[in-house]
N, C-alpha and C positions, 0 to 999 in steps of 0.2 A: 388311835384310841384316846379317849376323850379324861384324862384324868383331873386337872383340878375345874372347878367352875365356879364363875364371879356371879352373883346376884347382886343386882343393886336395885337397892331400896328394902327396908326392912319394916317395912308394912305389914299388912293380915295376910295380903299373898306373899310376901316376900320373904318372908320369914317360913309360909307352908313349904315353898319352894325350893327352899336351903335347904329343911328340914327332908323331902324327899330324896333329895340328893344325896346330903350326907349318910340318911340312913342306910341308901343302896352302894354306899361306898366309895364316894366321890369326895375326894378333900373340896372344902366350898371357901371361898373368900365373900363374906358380906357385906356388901358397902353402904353404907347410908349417912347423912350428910352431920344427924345426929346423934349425938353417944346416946340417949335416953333414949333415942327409938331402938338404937341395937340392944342395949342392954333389956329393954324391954322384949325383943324375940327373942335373944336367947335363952330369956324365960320362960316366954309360950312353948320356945322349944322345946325344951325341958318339960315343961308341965303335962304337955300333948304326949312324949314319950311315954311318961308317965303312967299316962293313960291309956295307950295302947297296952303296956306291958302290962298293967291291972287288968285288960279285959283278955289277955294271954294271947293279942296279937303278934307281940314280939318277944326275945327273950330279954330280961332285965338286965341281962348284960350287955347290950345292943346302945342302951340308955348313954352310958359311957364313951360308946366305941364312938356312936356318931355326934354327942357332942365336942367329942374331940377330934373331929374331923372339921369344925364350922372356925374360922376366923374370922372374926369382927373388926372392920377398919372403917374409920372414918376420912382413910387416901384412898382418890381412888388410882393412883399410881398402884395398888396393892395387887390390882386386878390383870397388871402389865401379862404374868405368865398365864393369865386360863386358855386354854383351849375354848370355850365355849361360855357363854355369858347370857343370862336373862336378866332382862330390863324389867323394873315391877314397878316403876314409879305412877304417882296420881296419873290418871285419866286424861292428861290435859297434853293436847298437838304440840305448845311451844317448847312443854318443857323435855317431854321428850327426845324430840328434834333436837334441842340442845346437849341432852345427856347422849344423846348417839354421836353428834360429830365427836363432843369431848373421846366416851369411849371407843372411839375410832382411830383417836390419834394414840391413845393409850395401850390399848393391848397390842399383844405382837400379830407380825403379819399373818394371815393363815386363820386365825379364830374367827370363830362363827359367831355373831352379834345374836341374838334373838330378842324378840320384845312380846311379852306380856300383856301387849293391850286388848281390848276386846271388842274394838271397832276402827281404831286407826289404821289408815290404809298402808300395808306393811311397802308398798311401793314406793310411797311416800317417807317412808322413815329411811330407808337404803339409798333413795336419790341421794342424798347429802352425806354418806357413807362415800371412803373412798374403793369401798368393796361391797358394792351393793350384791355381786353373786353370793356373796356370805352372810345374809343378811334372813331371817325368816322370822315368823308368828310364830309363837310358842303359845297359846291361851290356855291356862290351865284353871282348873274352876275351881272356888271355895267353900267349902276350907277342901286346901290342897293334898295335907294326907288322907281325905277320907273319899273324897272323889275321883272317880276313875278315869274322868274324860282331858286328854288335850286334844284343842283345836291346833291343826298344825297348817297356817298359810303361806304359799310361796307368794312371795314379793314376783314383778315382772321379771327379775333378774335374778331371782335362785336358781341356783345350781344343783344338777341333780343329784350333786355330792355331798353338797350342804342338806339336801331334803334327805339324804340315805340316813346320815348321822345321824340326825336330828329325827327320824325313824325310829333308831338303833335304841335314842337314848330315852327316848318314851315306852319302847319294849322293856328297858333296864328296870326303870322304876316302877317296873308293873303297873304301868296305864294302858288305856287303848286309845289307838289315834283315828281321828277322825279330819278327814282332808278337807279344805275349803278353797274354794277359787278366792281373789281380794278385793274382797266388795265389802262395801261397807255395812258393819255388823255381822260378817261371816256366817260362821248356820247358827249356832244358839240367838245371840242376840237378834241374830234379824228376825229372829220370832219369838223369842220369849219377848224382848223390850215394847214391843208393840202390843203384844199381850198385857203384858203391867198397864201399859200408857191405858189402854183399854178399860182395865180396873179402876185407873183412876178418873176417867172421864164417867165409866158408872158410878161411883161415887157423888161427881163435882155434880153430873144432872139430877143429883138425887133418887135413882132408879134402887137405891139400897143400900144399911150400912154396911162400915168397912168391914164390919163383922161377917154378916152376912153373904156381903160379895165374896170373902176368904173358905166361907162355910159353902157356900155352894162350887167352889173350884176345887175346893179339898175333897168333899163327898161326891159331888156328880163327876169327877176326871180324875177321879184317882189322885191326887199332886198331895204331895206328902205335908207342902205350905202353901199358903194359898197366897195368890200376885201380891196384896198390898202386906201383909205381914213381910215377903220374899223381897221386896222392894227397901223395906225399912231394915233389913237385913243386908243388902246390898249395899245403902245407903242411896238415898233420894237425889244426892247432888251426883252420884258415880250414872244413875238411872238418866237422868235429865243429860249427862253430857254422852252418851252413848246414843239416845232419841236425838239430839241436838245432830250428831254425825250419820245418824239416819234420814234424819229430815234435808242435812244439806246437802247428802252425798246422794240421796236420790231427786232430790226437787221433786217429792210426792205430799201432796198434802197429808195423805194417810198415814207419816211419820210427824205429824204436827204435834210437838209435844202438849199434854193436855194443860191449859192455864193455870189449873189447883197444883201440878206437881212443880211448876216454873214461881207460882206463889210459896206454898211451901219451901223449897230449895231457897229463896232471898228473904224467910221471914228464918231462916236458920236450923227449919225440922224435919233432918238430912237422915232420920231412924234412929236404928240403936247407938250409933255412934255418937249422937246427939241426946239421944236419953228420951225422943219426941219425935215423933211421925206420923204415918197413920194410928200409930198405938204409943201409949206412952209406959215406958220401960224405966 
């Protein structure tokens, strides 16, 4: 049984991530490299509770119970006892690959690594593990308490003991799982990001504004946001390096990311996180 769990990185998932955890009763250790980013979740954290218990999702006693179940460390020595561990760090192949050998040598033997990413080939991150059968996709989607979906991929060398748990522990926190073989951009992204890229190449040709394009995917398909709002949401530099491990990891021109969202991304208007994207916020 899976009781304490390390998250590292205390980002907009990383920070959801903890937050579901501890709520369902999981003591969490959260690592992140910065005090201002932790102290900064465990404010979201708080606020998000908050919020739920106002709209009478949870009881306001709850508020309490699971922020004092989260520990904030900026060692990751801290993380040595988890049982199970999800990686939420940037988007980016080196840096991860480096955060997995470190927490590889760090936690004790036995614990399950998991990572967070939402195109990197989870094979590829358990190669350089010295326990690549402990190793699996966690993809959780954001924001993390209000979405129901993880993507859960087994690496070539998961174990089917590792996939049971890690089952179990998406059952716990009242999500539903959805299984992917490890290919690059699993099932969501491999079709929503090409979706987006799509939006933006209607866009860059001129075939309609971004208005427009968002107004027509909202009302004619139902989608509750439409691509290039969902993008600016996501942030434009996280969208371009997911197309980027589409494009390499298939050698299909069809994942060719569009040139207006590779210009934007290097002129610095990454969405709301930048205050500037397709909309300005």
């Amino acid at each position: 049984m899976i009781k304490q769990v390390g998250v590292l990185g205390a980002g907009q998932m990383g920070n959801g991530i903890a937050h579901v955890f501890a709520q369902h009763g999981h003591e969490v250790v959260l690592y992140d490299i910065a005090a201002a980013q932790l102290e900064k979740a465990l404010t979201t954290i708080r606020e998000n509770l908050m919020r739920q218990a106002r709209k009478g999702a949870i009881p306001e006693t709850l508020i309490a119970e699971t922020m004092g179940r989260i520990r904030a460390s900026q060692d990751m020595n801290a993380l040595a006892g988890c049982g199970f561990c999800v990686e939420a760090v940037t988007e980016h192949e080196p840096l991860k690959l480096e955060i997995f050998k470190k927490l590889d040598e760090t936690v004790k033997d036995g614990a399950i690594l998991a990572s967070n990413t939402s195109s990197i080939p989870i094979t590829k991150i358990a190669a350089i593990t010295r326990r690549p059968e402990k190793v699996i996709g966690m993809h959780f989607m954001n924001p993390v308490p209000v979405m129901k979906l993880v993507e859960v991929i087994r690496g070539h060398a998961t174990s089917d003991e590792t996939f049971q748990t890690t089952a179990a522990l998406v059952a716990k926190l009242e999500k539903e799982m959805a299984v992917s073989q490890d290919y690059p951009g699993f099932i969501v992204n491999r079709v929503l990001i090409p979706m987006i890229n799509e939006a933006v190449f209607a866009l860059y040709e001129g075939i309609a504004s971004a208005e427009d394009i968002d107004k027509g995917m909202k009302l004619g398909t139902n989608q509750p946001m439409g691509p290039l709002a969902l993008a600016d949401f996501i942030g434009l530099d996280t969208v371009l390096a997911i197309a980027n491990v589409l494009y390499d990891g298939f050698k299909d021109p069809k994942y060719r990311p569009c040139p207006l969202l590779v210009k934007m991304v290097n002129a610095g208007y990454l969405g709301r996180k930048s205050r500037r994207g397709f909309y300005s916020y």
